[in-house]
C-alpha positions as CSV (number, residue, x, y, z in Angstrom):
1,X,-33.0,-22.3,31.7
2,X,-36.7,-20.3,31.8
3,X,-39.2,-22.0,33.5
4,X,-42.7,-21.0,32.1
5,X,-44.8,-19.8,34.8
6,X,-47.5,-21.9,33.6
7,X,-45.6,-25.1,35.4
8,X,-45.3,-22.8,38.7
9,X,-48.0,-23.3,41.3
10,X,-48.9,-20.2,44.1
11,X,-47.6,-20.4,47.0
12,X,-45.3,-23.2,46.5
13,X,-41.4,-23.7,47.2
14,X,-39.9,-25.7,44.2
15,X,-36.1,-27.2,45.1
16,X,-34.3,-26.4,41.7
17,X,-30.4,-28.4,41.2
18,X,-27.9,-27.7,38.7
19,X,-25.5,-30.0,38.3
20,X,-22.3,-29.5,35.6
21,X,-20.1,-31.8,34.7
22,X,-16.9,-31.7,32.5
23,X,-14.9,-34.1,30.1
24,X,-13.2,-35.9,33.0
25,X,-16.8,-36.5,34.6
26,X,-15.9,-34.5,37.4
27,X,-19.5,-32.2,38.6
28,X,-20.3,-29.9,40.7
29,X,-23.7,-29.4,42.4
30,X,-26.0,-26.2,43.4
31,X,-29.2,-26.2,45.1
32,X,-31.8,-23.2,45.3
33,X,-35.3,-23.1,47.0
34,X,-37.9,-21.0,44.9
35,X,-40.8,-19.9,46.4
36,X,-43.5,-18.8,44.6
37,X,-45.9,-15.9,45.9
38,X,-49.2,-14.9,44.3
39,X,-49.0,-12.1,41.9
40,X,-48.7,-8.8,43.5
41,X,-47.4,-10.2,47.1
42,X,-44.2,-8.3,48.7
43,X,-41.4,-11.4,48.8
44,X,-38.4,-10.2,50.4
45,X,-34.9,-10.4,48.9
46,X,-32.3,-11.7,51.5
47,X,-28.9,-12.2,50.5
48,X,-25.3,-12.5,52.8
49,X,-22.3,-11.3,51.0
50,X,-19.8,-13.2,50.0
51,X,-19.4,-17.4,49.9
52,X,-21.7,-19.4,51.9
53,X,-19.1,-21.7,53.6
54,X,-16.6,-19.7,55.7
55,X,-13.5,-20.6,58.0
56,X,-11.8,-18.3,60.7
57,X,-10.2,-18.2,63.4
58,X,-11.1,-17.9,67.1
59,X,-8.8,-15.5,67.9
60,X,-10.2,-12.9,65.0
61,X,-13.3,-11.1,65.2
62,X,-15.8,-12.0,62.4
63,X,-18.4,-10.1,60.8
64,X,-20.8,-10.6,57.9
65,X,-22.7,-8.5,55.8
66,X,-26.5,-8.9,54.2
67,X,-29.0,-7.1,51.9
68,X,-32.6,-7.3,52.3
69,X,-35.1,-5.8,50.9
70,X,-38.7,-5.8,48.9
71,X,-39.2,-4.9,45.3
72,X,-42.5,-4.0,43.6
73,X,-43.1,-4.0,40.1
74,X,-41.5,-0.9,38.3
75,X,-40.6,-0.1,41.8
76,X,-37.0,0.8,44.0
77,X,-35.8,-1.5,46.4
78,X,-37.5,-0.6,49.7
79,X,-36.4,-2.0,53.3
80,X,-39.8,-0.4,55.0
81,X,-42.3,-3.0,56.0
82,X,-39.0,-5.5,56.7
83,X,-38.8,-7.1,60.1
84,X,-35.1,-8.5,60.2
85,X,-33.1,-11.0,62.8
86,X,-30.2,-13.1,63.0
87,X,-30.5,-16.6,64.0
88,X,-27.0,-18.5,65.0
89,X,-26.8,-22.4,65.1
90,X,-23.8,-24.4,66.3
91,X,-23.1,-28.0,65.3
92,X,-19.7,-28.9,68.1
93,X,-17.4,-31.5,67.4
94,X,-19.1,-35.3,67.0
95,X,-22.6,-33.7,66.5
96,X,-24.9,-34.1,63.6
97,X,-27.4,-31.7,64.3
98,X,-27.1,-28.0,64.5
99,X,-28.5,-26.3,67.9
100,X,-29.5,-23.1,68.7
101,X,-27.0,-20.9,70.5
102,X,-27.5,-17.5,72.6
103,X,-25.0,-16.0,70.5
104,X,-25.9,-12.4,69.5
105,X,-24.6,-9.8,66.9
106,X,-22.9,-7.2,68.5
107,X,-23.7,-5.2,65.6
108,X,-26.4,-1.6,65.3
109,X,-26.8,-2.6,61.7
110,X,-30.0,-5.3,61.0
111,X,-27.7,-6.0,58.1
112,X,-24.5,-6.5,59.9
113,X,-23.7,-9.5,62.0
114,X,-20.7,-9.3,64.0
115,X,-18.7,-11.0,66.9
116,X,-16.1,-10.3,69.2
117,X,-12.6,-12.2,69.4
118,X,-13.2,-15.3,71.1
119,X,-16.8,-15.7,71.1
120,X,-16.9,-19.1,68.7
121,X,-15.5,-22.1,69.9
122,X,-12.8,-24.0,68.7
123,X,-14.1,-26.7,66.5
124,X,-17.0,-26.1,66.1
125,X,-19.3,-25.2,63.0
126,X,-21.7,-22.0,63.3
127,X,-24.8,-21.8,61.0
128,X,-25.8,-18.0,60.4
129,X,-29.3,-17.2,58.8
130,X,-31.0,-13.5,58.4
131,X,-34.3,-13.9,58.3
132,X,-36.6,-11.1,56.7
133,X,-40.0,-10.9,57.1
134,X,-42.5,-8.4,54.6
135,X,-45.4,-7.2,57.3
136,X,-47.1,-5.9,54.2
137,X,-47.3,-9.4,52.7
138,X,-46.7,-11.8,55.7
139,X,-44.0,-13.6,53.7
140,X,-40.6,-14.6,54.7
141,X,-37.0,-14.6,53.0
142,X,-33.6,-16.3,54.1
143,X,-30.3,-16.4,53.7
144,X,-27.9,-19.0,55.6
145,X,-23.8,-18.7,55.6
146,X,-21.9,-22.0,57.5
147,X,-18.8,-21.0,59.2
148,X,-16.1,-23.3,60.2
149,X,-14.0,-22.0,63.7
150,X,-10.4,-23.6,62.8
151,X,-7.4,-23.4,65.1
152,X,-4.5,-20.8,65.2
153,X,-0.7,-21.6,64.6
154,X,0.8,-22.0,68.3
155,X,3.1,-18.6,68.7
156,X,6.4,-19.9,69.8
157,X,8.8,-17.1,71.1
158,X,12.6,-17.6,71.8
159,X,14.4,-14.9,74.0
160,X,17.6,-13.5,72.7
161,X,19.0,-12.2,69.7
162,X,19.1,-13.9,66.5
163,X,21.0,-15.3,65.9
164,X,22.5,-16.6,69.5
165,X,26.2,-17.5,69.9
166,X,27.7,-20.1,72.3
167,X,30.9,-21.1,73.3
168,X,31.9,-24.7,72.8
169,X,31.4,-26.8,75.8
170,X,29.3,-24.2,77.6
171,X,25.7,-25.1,78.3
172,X,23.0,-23.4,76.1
173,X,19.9,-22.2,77.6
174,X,17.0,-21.1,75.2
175,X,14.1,-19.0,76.8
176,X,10.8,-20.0,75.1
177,X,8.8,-19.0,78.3
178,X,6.7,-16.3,76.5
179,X,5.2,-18.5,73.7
180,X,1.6,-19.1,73.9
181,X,-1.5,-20.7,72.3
182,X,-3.2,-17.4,70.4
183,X,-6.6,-19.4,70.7
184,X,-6.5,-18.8,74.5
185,X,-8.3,-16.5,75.8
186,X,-5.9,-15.5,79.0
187,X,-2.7,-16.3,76.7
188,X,-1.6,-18.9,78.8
189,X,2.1,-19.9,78.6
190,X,2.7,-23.4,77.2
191,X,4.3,-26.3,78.8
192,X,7.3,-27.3,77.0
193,X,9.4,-30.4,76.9
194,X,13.0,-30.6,78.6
């Protein structure tokens, strides 16, 4: 739907929902802030690639990739005058509110954010936003992905061939000394019942 510009105030951020529903009266909702700039400012474009809601796991490393950049009238996209950073949230287990964390991208790239194995924890939720900001125009862009740390399958590990053979009325021993939780970091060996 076209909004005229004529309803759009300067330097204003308008919340704009969609909401679809189908025969069965089942919806779905989506919710985008506008901003609007005065006429001629530089607004930066931020956008993350890919869906905004994520889940991994701890044991894999996790990256992210953005676009940013301004776009004059008539013009080509341009990432000069753009001031980026990464800002990372966490909301643990029982919490309501997101924190910050010290977390950092252990990327080169101002587009790339990227962690090593093991840095989120278990549980938790992790907020992500790239922030862009036009030092030709003063004005700010962002773009926010959630990502949801879930657990990894436990790794059990039997010793022996497959399949084993055993002789009737001999005892059976089964090794399963070397199977471990993949979400630790030091691969501990697991504790298992007798």
């Amino acid at each position: 739907t076209l909004i005229p510009a004529s309803l759009l105030e300067s330097s204003v951020t308008y919340t704009i929902q969609a909401v679809l529903c189908n025969f069965l009266g089942v919806c779905g909702v989506a919710v985008k802030d506008v901003a609007v700039a005065a006429a001629g400012a530089v607004v930066p474009i931020v956008s993350i690639l890919g869906m905004r809601e994520r889940q991994v796991l701890r044991v894999d490393p996790f990256s992210i990739s953005a676009n940013a950049f301004t776009l004059a009238c008539g013009g080509a996209p341009s990432t000069a005058n753009l001031v980026m950073s990464w800002a990372t949230e966490v909301r643990r287990s029982g919490e309501t509110v997101f924190t910050t964390t010290s977390i950092r991208s252990v990327s080169q790239s101002a587009t790339v954010y990227r962690l090593s194995s093991f840095t989120l924890e278990l549980g938790a939720q992790y907020q992500i936003t790239l922030s862009a900001l036009s030092t030709a125009s003063g004005l700010r862009s962002t773009a926010t992905v959630r990502v949801s740390v879930l657990a990894s399958p436990l790794i059990a590990v039997i010793r022996g061939g497959s399949p084993l053979y055993a002789v009737v009325g001999e005892t059976v021993v089964l090794d399963a000394s070397k199977s471990y939780d993949a979400d630790s970091v030091s691969y501990t060996h697991l504790t298992l019942p007798t």
